[in-house]
C-alpha positions, 0 to 999 in steps of 0.5 A: 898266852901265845906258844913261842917255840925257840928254835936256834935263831928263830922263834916261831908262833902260831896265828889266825887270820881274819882277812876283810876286817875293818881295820888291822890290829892284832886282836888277842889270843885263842887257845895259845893262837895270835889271832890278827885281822887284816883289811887285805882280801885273801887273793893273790898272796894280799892278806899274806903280805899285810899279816908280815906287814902288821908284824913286822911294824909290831914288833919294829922289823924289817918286814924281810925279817918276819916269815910265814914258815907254814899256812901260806893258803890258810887262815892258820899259819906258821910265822917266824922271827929273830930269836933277838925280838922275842922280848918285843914279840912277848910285850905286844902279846901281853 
C-alpha cells in the first residue's frame, strides 16, 4: 500500500518515476512507493510535467492542484494534493 501523510490540507505521497516508457500508466506500488512510467524524456522539466499531468487526470484535478513538493530532478519525488481527493487517491492506488 502506498504511504499517504495528512498534513493540513494536503495529502502527500511518494512515487518512482520511470521516463521513456511505452505508455503512461500508474503501474502499482513498491515498498509503499506509487511508481508511474511516463512517455515524456526526462530533460526540460517534460517528464515533470507529464507525472502531474497523469495524476491530475487520475484522480480528475486540475493539474494546478497536483504538486511535486520534492525530487524535481530525481526519479523519486514528493507529490501533494487536496486533503478532499484522498478518497479518489486511495481508490486508484487500490
Amino acid at each position: 500500500m502506498v504511504a499517504l501523510t495528512r498534513d493540513g490540507e494536503r495529502v502527500r505521497f511518494t512515487v518512482r518515476v520511470t521516463p521513456r516508457a511505452s505508455a503512461n500508466a500508474l503501474s502499482g506500488e513498491r515498498d509503499g512507493v506509487l511508481l508511474v512510467r511516463v512517455t515524456a524524456p526526462p530533460a526540460d522539466g517534460a517528464a515533470n510535467a507529464a507525472v502531474i499531468a497523469l495524476l491530475a487526470k487520475s484522480l480528475a484535478l486540475p493539474p494546478t492542484a497536483v504538486r511535486i513538493e520534492r525530487g524535481g530532478a530525481g526519479r523519486v519525488k514528493r507529490i501533494s494534493v487536496p486533503a478532499n481527493a484522498a478518497a479518489r487517491l486511495e481508490h486508484v492506488l487500490k
